[in-house]
C-alpha positions as CSV (number, residue, x, y, z in Angstrom):
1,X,0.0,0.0,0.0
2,X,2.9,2.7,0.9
3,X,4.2,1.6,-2.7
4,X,0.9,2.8,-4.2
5,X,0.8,6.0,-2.7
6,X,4.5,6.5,-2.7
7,X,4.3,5.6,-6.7
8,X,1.2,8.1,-7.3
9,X,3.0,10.9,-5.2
10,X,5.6,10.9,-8.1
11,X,3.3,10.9,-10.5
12,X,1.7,13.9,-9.2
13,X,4.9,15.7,-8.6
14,X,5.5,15.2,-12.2
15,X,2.4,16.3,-13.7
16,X,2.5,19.6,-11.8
17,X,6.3,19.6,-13.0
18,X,5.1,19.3,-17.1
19,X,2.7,22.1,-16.7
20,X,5.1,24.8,-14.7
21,X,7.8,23.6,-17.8
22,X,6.3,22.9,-21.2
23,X,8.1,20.1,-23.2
24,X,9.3,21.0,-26.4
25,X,9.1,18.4,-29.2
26,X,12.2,18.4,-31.9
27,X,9.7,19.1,-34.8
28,X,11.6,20.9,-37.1
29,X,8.9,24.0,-38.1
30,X,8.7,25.6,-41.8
31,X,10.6,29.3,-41.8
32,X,8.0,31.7,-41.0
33,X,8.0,34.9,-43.8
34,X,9.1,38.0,-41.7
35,X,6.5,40.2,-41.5
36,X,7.0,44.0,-41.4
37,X,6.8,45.4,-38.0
38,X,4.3,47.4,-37.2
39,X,5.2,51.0,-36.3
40,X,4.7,51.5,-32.6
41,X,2.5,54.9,-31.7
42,X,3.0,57.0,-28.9
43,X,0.1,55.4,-26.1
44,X,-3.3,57.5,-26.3
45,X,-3.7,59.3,-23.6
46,X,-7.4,59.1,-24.0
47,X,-9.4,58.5,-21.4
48,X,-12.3,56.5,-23.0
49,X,-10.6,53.3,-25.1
50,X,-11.5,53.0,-28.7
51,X,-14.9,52.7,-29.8
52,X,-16.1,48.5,-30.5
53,X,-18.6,49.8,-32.3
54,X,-20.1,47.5,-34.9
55,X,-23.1,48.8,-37.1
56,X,-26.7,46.9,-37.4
57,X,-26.9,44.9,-40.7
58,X,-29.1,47.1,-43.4
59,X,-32.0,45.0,-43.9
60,X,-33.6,45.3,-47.2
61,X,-37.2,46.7,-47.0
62,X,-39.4,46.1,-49.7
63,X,-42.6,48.2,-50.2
64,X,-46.0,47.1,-51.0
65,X,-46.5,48.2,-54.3
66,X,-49.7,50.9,-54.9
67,X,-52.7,51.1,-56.4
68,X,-53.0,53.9,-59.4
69,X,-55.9,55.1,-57.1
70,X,-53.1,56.0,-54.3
71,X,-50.6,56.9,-56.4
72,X,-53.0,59.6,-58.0
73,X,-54.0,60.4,-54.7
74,X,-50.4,61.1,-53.4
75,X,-49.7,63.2,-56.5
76,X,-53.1,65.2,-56.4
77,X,-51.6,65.9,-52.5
78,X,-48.3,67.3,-53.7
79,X,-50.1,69.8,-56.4
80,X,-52.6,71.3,-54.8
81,X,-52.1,74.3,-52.9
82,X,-52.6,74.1,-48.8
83,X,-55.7,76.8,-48.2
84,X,-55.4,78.5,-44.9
85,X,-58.2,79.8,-43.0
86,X,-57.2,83.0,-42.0
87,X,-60.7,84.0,-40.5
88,X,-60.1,81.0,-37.6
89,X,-56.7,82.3,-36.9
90,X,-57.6,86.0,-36.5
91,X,-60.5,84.4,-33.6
92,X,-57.6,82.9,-32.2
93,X,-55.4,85.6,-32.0
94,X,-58.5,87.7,-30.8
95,X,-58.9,85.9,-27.9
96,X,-55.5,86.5,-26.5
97,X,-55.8,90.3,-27.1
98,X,-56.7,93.0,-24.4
99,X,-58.2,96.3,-25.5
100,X,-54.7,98.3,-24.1
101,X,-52.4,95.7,-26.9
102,X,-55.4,96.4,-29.5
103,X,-54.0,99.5,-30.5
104,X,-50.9,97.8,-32.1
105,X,-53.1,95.8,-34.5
106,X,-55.4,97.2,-37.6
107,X,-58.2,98.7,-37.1
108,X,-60.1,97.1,-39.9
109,X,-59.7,99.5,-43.0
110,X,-58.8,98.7,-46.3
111,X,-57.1,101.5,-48.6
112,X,-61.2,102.4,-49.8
113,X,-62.1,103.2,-46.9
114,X,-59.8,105.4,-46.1
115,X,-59.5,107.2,-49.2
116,X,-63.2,107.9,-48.2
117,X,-62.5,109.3,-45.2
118,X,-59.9,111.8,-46.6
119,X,-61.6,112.5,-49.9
120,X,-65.2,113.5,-47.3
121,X,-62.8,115.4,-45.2
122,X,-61.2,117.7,-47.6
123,X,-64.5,118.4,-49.4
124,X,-66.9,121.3,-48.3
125,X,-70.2,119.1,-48.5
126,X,-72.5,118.1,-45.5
127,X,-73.4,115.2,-47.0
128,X,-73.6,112.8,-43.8
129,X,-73.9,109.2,-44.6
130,X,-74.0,106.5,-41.8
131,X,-70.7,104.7,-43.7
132,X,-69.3,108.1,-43.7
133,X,-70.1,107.9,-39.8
134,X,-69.2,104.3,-39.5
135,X,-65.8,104.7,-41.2
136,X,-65.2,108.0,-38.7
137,X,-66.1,106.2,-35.5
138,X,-63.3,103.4,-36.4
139,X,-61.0,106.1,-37.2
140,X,-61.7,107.9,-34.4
141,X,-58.7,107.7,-31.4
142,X,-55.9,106.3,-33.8
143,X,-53.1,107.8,-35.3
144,X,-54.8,107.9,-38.5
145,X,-57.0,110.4,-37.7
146,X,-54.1,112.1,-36.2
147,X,-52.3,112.7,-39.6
148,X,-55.6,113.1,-41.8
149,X,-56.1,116.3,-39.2
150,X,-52.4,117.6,-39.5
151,X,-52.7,117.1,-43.3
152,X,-56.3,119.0,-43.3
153,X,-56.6,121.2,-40.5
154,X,-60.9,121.7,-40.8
155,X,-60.9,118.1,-40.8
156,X,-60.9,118.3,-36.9
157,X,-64.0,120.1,-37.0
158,X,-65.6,118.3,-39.0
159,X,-64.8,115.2,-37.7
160,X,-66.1,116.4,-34.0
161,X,-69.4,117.7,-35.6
162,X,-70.2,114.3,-37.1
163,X,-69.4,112.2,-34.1
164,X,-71.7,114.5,-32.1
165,X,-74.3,113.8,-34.0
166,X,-73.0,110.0,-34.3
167,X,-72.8,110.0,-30.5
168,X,-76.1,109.7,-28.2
169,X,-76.7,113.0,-26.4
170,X,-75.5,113.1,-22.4
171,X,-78.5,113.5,-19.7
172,X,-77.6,115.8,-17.5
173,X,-79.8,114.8,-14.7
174,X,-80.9,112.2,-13.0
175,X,-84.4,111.9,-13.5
176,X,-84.1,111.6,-17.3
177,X,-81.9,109.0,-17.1
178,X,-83.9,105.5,-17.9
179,X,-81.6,102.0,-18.0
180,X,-84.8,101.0,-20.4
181,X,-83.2,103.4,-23.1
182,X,-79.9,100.9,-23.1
183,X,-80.8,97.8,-22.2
């Protein structure tokens, strides 16, 4: 029994001996080609190493082919013009406003309308029209007004006999006042 033991001590001395020295067999190997060395960089001082990145595989899509319905449909898209509603937009933007940032905005008259206002200024007719008192209330308390008067001084006269006309008379006293009359 001690022979046993002693004869497989050995043999585990000597495999642990064969693996710390490797055994080198007298094969005679084929001359390897040199290969030109490759030139050594400085080392990157970079932080982050380089990137492994590897990109997806492009898969090949194929589309479903379409109808001459949806093709025509597609290019009847592309020609036509978009239409915008610009009546819904200018309720939008009314809606944000307040009557002290009104006064930046138009007041609503075309080129017509104005050329009305000057042409009934500058004449020396009474002709009073309600447009012509329409058109001067709107006018009234912008800078429009303000230049149509410097460019024809009776304008302002004018323009202050109209709109007390245009304008419902003040009571002066109490007792003739009636909420009736504005409600």
């Amino acid at each position: 029994m001690e022979k046993i033991i002693i004869l497989l001590l050995i043999v585990v001395i000597l495999l642990l001996l064969s693996d710390k020295m490797p055994i080198t067999h007298s094969k005679k190997r084929a001359p390897q080609p040199k290969a030109t060395p490759i030139p050594k960089t400085a080392p990157s001082t970079s932080v982050m190493g380089e990137s492994r990145f590897v990109p997806p595989a492009k898969v090949a899509t194929t589309a479903i082919p379409l109808t001459e319905k949806e093709q025509q449909d597609i290019l009847t898209e592309w020609e036509e013009d978009p239409t915008v509603n610009l009546e819904d937009e200018e309720e939008d933007l009314r809606s944000y406003r307040t009557e002290e940032e009104d006064n930046d905005f138009a007041t609503g008259l075309s080129f017509e309308d104005l050329e009305k206002v000057a042409t009934f200024l500058s004449e020396d007719k009474e002709e009073v029209t309600t447009e012509n008192i329409e058109l001067l209330q709107k006018v009234e308390g912008t800078s429009l007004l303000e230049a149509i008067e410097k460019a024809l001084p009776q304008a302002t006269l004018k323009v202050s006999a109209l709109l007390e006309k245009a304008l419902p008379k003040t009571i002066e006293s109490k007792t003739e006042f009636d909420i009736r009359e504005f409600v």
